[in-house]
C-alpha positions in Angstrom: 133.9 -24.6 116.1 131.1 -21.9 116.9 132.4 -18.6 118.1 130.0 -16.3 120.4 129.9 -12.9 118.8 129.1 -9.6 120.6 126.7 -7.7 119.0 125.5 -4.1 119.8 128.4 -3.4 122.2 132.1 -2.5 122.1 132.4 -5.1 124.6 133.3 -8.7 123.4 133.5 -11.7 125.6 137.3 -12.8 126.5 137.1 -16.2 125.7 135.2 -19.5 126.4 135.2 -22.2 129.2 133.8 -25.3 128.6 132.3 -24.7 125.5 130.5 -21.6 127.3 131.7 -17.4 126.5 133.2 -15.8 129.2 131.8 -12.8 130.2 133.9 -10.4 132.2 133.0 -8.6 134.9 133.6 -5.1 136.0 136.8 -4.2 137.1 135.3 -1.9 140.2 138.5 -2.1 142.0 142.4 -1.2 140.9 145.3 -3.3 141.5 145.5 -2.4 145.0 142.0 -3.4 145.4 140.4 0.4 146.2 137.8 1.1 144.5 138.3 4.6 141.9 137.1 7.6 143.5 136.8 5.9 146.8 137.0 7.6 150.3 134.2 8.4 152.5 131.0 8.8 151.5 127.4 8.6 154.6 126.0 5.9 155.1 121.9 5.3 154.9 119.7 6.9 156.7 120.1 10.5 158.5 123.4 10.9 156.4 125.7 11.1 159.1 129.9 12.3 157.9 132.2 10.8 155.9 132.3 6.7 156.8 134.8 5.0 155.1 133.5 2.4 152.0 134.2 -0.8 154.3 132.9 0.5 157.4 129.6 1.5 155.7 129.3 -1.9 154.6 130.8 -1.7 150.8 133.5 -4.3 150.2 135.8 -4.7 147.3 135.3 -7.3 144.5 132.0 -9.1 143.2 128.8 -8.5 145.0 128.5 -12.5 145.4 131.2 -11.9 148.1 128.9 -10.1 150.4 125.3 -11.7 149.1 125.1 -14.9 147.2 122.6 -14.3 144.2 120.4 -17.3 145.5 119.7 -15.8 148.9 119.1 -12.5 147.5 116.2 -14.2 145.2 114.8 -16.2 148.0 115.3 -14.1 151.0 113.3 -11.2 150.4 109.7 -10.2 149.9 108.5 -10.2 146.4 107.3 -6.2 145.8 106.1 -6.6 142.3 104.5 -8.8 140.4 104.3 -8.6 136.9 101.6 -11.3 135.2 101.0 -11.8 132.0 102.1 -8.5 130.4 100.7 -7.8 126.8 101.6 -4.3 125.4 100.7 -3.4 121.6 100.6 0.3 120.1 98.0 -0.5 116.8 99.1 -4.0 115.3 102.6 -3.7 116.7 103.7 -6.1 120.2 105.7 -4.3 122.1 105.5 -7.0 124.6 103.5 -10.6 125.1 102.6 -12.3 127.9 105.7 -10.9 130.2 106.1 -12.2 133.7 108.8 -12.0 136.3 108.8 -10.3 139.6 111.1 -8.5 141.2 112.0 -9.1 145.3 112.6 -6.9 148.0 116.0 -4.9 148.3 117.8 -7.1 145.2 118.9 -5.7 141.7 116.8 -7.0 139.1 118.4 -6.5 135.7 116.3 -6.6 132.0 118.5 -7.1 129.1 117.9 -8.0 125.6 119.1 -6.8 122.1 117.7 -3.1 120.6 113.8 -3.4 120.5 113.4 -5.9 123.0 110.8 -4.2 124.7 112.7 -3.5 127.9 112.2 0.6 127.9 108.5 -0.6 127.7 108.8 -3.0 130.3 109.9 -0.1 132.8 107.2 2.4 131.1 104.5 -0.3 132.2 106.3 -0.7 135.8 105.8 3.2 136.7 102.8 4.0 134.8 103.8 5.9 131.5 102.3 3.0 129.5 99.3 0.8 130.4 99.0 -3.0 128.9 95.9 -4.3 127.6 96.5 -7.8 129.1 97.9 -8.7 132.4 98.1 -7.6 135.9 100.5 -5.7 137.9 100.7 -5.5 141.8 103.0 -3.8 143.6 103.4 -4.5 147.8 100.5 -7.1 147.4 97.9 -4.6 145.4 97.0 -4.6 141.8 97.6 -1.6 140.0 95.4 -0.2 137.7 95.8 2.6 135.0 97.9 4.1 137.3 99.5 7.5 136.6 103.4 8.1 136.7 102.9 10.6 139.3 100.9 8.0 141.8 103.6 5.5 141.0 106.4 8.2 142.0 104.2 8.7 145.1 104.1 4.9 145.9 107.9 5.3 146.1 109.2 4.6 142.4 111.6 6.8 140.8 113.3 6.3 137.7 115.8 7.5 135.0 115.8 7.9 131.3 118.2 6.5 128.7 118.2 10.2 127.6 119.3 12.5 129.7 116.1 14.4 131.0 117.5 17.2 132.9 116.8 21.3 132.7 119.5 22.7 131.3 119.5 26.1 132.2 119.7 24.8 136.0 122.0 24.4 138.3 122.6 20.9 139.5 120.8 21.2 143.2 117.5 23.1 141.3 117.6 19.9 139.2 118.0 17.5 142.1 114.8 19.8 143.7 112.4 19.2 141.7 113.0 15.3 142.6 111.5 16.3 145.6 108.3 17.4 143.8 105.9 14.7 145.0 107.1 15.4 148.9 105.8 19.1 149.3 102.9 19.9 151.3 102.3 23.7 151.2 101.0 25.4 148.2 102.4 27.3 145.5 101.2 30.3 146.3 102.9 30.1 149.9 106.3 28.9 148.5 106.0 32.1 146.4 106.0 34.2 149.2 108.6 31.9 151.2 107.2 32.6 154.1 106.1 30.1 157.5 105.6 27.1 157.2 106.9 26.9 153.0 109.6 28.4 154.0 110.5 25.7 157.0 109.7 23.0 154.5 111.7 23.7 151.7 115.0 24.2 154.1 114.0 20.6 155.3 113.9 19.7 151.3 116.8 21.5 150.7 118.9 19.3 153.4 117.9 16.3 151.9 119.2 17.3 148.4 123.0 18.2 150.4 122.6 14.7 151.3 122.2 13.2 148.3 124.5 15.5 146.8 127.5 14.4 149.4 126.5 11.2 148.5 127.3 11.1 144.8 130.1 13.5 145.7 129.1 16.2 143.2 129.8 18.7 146.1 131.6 20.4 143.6 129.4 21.4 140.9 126.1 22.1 142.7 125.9 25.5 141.6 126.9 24.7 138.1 124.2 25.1 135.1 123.6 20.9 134.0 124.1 22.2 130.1 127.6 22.9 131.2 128.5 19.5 132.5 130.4 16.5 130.7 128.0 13.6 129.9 129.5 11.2 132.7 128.4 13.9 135.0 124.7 14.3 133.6 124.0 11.0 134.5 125.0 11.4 137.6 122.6 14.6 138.2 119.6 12.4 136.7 120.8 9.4 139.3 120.6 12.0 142.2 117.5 13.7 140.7 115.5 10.2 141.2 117.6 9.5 144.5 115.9 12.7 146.0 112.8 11.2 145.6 113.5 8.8 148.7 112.1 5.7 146.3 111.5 2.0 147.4 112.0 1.0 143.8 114.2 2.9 141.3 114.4 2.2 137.8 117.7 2.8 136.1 117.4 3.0 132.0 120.7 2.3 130.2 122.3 4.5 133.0 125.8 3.8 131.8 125.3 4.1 128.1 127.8 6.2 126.9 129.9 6.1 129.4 134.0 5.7 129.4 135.4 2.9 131.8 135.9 5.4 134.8 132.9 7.0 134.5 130.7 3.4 134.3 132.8 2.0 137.3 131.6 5.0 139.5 128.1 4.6 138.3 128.4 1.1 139.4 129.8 1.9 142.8 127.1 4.2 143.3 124.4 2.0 142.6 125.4 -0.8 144.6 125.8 1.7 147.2 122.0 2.6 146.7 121.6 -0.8 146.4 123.4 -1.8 150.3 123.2 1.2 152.2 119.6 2.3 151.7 117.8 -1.0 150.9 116.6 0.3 148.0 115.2 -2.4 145.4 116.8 -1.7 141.6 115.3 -2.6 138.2 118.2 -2.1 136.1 118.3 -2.3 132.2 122.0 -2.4 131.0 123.6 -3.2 127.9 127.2 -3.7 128.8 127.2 -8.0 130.5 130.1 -7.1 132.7 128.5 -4.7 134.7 124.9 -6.5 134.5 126.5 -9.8 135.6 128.9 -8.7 137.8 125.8 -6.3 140.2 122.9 -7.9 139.3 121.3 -10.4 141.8 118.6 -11.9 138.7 118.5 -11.2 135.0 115.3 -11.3 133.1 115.9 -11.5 129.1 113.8 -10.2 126.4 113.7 -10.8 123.0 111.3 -9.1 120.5 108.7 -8.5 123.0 109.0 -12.2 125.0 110.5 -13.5 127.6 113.1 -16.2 127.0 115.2 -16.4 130.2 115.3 -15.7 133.7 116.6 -16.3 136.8 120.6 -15.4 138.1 123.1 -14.4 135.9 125.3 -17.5 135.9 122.3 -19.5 135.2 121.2 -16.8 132.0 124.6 -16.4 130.7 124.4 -20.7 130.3 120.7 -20.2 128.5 121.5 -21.4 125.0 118.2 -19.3 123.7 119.9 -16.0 125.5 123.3 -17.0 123.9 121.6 -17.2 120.4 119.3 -14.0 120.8 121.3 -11.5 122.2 125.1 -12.4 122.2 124.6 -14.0 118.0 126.4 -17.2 117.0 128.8 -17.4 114.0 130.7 -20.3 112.3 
């Protein structure tokens, strides 16, 4: 009889059903069905007080409950369109001949064993690498050698499997500078702090509070980000690219690391991002119970190709996924 094997994770399937591993989900709720570290958190737009999770439109259990994946694929606009995508540094293929897209307001996850090509895949999507083959376009224009910085001013933020953060500052500094690409006044004005800098970094600095309520790190805004736990890094990065007010936000590995607790609030807070502020994710994750469980459509990679997509019951059936990343044994 063959046995699925987990490999690359301390997470192993449960069991099988018809002939098929079981892959668990993320517990995001306890057995009274609350959600850990629940309460009241603001709701999107001008971040009003405290709403309670339900009123603000987060329900307990699985996100097919509120949004089936199949409407989420077909109901919104596609954003991004990656065709053909051929990435090589000298004679090594870091990708060939990629293409998925990713729609409007969804979670789009990218999973695939170590040296799949999916840290690539993101570095293409904002600009840190350029492919020699294939096109991008992003809200119906093509993108060309474009710079992370346009890309961040285009509305796409992201995060880093390691934790790219200045230590030496405190957590709202850090959350700042996510802010960079929305200043107007010049340096030399915001050196002074006088007029008109001074008016816009108060408006900056309201922003960051919000965010900052949001994640409910209220706590340790003053504290210098070398001083935090891990769990809590991540969580500074997350509200360092929230602060950026993206359309798109690309989350690498954001859970990696991460004790149970600490990846159940992560997941809260992204699927918070997620309902509350419309905000389309491109999520790469290496623990299957939290990328089946949140994600709306799963695109798989394998040495640099793509061999499945579409939603994650439909992926988690895909014999070639099975084989590549989960590993068979007899």
């Amino acid at each position: 009889m063959t046995q699925v094997a987990w490999q690359g994770s301390d997470r192993a399937p449960a069991g099988q059903r018809g002939g098929q591993p079981e892959w668990n989900g993320m517990a995001r709720t306890d057995a009274s069905g609350a959600i850990p570290g629940g309460g009241a958190i603001a709701p999107a737009g001008p971040m009003a007080p405290g709403v309670p999770l339900a009123d603000a439109g987060l329900q307990t259990g699985t996100r097919q409950s509120q949004q089936t994946h199949e409407q989420a694929r077909t109901g919104g606009e596609v954003i991004l369109d990656l065709q053909h995508i051929s990435l090589s540094f000298g004679g090594v293929k870091a990708l060939t001949d990629i293409s998925f897209d990713v729609c409007e307001h969804e979670i789009r996850a990218i999973i695939g064993p170590n040296g799949a090509g999916k840290s690539s895949m993101l570095n293409v999507i904002n600009g840190v690498y350029h492919p020699q083959q294939g096109r991008i376009v992003f809200r119906g224009e093509e993108r060309r050698q474009m710079h992370p910085t346009a890309a961040a001013r285009q509305g796409i933020a992201r995060t880093f499997q390691n934790i790219a953060l200045f230590k030496g500052m405190t957590v709202l500094d850090n959350i700042m500078t996510g802010r960079n690409t929305q200043f107007r006044t010049g340096i030399l004005a915001h050196a002074l702090w006088w007029g008109p800098a001074r008016n816009e970094e108060m408006r900056h600095r309201q922003k960051v509070e919000e965010v900052i309520d949001f994640l409910e790190i209220q706590s340790i805004r003053k504290t210098p980000v070398g001083r935090l736990p891990y769990g809590l890094q991540k969580r500074v990065e997350l509200a360092r690219a929230l602060a950026a007010e993206p359309s798109m936000l690309l989350l690498d590995e954001p859970m990696a690391g991460m004790n149970v607790e600490e990846k159940q609030d992560m997941c809260r807070f992204i699927l918070d991002v997620n309902r509350q502020f419309g905000t389309t994710i491109v999520l790469i994750e290496h623990d299957m119970g939290v990328v089946m469980d949140i994600s709306d459509r799963v695109v798989v990679l394998d040495y640099g190709k793509k061999i499945g997509d579409g939603t994650p019951e439909e992926v988690k059936a895909n014999p070639d996924v099975i084989k590549a990343y989960l590993g068979t044994s007899h």
